[in-house]
N, C-alpha and C positions, 0 to 999 in steps of 0.2 A: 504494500500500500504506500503511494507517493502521500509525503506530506508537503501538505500547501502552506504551511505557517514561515511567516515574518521573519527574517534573522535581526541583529539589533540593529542594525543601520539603515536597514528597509523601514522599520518599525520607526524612528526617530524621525528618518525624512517624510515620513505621512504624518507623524506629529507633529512637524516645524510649522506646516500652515495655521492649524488650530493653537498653538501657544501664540505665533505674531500678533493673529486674532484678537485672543485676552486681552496681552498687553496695548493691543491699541484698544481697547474698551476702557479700560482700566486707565489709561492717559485723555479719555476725552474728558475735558471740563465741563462739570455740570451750568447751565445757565442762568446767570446772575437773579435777575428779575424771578424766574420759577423758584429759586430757593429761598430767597426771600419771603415772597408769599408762600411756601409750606410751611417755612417756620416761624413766619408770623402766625399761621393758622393753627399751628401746633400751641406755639407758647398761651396764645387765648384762652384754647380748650383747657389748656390744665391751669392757669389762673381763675375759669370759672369753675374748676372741680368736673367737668366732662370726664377724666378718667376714674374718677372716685365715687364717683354716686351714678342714678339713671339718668345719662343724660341721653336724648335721641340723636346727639351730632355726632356720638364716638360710639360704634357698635359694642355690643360685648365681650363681644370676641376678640374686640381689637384694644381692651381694659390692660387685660396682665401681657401684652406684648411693647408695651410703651416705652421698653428701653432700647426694643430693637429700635421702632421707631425713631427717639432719640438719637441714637449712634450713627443710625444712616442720615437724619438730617443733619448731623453735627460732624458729618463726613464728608457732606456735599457743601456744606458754608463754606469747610475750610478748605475745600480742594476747590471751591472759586474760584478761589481767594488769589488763584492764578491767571485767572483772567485778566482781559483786556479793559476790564471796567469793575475796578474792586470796592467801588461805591455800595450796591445791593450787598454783597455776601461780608462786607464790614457790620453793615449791621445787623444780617441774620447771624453772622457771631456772635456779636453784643447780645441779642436776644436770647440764644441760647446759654450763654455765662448769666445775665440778669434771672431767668429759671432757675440754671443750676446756684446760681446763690442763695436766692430763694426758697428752693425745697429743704433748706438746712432748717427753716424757721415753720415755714408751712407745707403741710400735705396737700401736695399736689398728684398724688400718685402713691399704690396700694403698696409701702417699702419701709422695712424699719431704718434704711438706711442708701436713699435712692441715688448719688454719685457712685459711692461703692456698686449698687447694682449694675448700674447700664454702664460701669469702667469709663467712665470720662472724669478725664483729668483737667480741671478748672486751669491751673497755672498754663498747660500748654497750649490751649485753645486763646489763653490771653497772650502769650506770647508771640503766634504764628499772626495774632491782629493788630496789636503793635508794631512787629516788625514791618507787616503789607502799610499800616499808615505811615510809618516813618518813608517804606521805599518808595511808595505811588504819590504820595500826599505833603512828603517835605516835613521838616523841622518845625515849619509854623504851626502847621493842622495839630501838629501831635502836641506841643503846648498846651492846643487850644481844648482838643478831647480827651487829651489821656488821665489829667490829673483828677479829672472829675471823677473816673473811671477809675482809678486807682484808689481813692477815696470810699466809690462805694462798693469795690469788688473786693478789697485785700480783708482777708480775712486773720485772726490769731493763730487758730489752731487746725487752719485747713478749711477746706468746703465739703467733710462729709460728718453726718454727724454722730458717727462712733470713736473716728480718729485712728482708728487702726484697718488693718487687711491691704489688700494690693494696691488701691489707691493712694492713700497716705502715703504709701513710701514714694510715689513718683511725684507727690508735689512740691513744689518749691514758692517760694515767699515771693510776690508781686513786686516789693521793694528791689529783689535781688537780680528779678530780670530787667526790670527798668534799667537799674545802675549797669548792668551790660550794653544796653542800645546807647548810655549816654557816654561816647568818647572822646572828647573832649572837653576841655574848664568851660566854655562858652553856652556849653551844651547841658552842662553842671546847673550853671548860673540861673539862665534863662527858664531852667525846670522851676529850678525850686522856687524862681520867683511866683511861678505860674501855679505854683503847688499852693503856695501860703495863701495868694490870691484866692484859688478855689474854698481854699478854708476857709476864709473871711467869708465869702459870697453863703458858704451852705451854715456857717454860724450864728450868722445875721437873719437867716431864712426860718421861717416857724417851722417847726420839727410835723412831721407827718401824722396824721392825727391814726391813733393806734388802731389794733384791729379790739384789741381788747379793754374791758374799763376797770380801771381802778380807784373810783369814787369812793371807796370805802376805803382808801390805805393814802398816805401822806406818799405820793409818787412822783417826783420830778421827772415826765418821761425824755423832757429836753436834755438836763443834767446825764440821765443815765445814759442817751444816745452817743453825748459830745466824748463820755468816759472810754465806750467800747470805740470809739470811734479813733481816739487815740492808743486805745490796749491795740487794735488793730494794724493800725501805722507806726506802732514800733520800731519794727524791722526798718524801714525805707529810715524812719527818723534819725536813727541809730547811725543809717549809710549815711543822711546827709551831715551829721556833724562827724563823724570819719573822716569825711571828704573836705568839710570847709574849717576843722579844726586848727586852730593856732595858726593862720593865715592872714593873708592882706582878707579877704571877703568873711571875716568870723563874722561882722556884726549884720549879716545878711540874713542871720537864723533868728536877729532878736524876736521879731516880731511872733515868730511860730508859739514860742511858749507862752506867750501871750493871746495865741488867736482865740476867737470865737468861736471857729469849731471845734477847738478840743476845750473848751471850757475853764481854760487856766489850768490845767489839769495835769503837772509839771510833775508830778509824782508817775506819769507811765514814758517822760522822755529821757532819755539819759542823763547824767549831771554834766553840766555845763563846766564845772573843774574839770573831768577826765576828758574833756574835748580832744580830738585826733591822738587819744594816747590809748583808752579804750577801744577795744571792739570785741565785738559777740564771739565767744565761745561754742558757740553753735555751730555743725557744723555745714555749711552750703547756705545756711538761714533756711534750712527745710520747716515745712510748715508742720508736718508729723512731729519736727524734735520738741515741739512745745505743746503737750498734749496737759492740760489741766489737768491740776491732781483733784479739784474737787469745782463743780462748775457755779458762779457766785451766782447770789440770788441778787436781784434788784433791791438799791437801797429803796428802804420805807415798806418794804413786803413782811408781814409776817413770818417765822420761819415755821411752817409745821411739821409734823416730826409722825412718820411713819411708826405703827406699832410692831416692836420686834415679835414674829412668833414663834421664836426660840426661845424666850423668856421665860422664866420659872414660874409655873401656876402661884398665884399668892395662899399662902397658906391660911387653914381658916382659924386661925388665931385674926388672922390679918381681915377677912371678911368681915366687916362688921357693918352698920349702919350707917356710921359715921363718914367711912368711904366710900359710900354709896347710896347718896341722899335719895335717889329716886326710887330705893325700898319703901315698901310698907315702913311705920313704925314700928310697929306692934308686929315682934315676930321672937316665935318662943328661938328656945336656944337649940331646940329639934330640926327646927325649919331650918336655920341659920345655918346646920351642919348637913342639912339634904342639900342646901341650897350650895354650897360650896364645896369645891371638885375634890 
């Protein structure tokens, strides 16, 4: 019996058409304007809760697949982003980082922990749109968007809200990618005047009225924004007195410790003694290496206190009336020992 089978070179040259295939599949650019409108369409849906409750514009079927969803939107923004017109797919990036920012605070989707699920990493999706504004857009633009941006996307402890598994470890601190695109002093300069600036502008601005009420607790929700606002910018802070310590340009920082949008709030910026002699011990300024030992509650909140149930039943010596006013009075000393464990 003749065999008709393939040897390996046979076999490879009837492959070679179908892999060229791929690869040019796989290099075409998705188009600006269409990405744009998915992902504006998408981020909607889960702002109004479409993937979490019944809603009729997101089937059900299509509920628990919303991080494939996500991936492939947030793979087409940023493979735009190579296009000839990087206007659209700049801001369906943005869009999709403003989401993922946001599912740290609100359920947007059915996940105890929804970066970690759908594996998107916050830091390099903001770096890949930084970079395209700095290259397409020029020195100016990026002054003019990024600080804003940096302001409201940098986060302390990362953008997922466990702090640990595969994600965390690839993230990196928005401070420390900026300080790469800025190479030289002019470039330095020019930021951080633009940085302080935005701070002033978002200080000045009435803080966003909450989703939640605290009418019954002594809450300053302004105070407590401007706090995390600088726990957040840390890292960047930290770069920029690094960078303009013990220099001709030192009194260029004055005004930061001062601004408005961190609220005076001089106890989360470095000391202004150890200027450019300090720096972070951290190492890369990864946003994983500073995972909260314990996560603080909003000043003027109550603290309530979970009941351990490992705790030792109270003894009925300890049972008595007096510990537990909404007894009966009147209860013989029978009842009292049925009644206690």
């Amino acid at each position: 019996m003749v065999s008709n089978r393939m040897n390996r070179n046979e076999f490879y040259a009837a492959m070679a058409p179908a892999d060229a295939a791929q690869g040019q599949a796989q290099d075409v650019v998705p188009d600006p304007d269409t990405v744009l409108t998915d992902v504006s369409a998408f981020v909607e849906l889960a702002r109004d809760g479409a993937y979490m409750y019944g809603d009729h514009r997101v089937h059900h079927a299509e509920r628990p697949k919303w991080r494939i969803t996500f991936r492939r939107l947030a793979g087409e923004a940023l493979a735009a982003l190579k296009a000839g017109k990087p206007g659209p797919p700049q801001q369906a990036v943005a869009g999709i980082v403003d989401s993922a920012c946001e599912t740290k605070r609100f359920d947007y989707f059915h996940s105890d922990d929804p970066m970690e699920a759908a594996k998107f990493v916050v830091s390099d999706a903001v770096a890949a749109l930084w970079e395209s504004v700095l290259r397409h857009d020029g020195f100016t633009a990026f002054t003019q968007r990024v600080p804003e941006q940096l302001i409201r996307w940098e986060a302390e402890y990362g953008w997922t809200r466990q702090g640990y598994g595969q994600v965390p470890d690839k993230e990196t601190a928005l401070g420390v990618l900026l300080a790469r695109l800025l190479t030289t002093p002019d470039m330095w300069q020019a930021f951080a005047e633009a940085h302080i600036e935005a701070l002033d502008v978002i200080g000045r601005a009435a803080p966003p009225k909450s989703r939640f009420l605290y009418a019954s607790f002594d809450f300053d929700e302004g105070k407590y924004q401007r706090q995390e606002r600088a726990k957040n910018l840390s890292v960047w802070h930290e770069l920029l007195l690094d960078h303009f310590g013990a220099g001709p340009d030192d009194e260029l920082l004055d005004p930061l410790t001062a601004s408005p949008g961190l609220g005076g709030a001089g106890t989360h910026l470095p000391a202004r003694a150890h200027r450019g002699t300090a720096r972070s011990t951290r190492p890369g300024h990864r946003a994983h290496d500073r995972v909260p030992q314990r996560a603080a509650r909003p000043p003027g909140l109550p603290e309530f206190r979970r009941r351990d149930r490992r705790a030792t039943p109270p003894s009925r010596a300890s049972c008595t009336n007096a510990d537990h006013p909404h007894r009966l009075p009147a209860a013989s000393a029978k009842q009292r020992e049925l009644r206690c464990p």
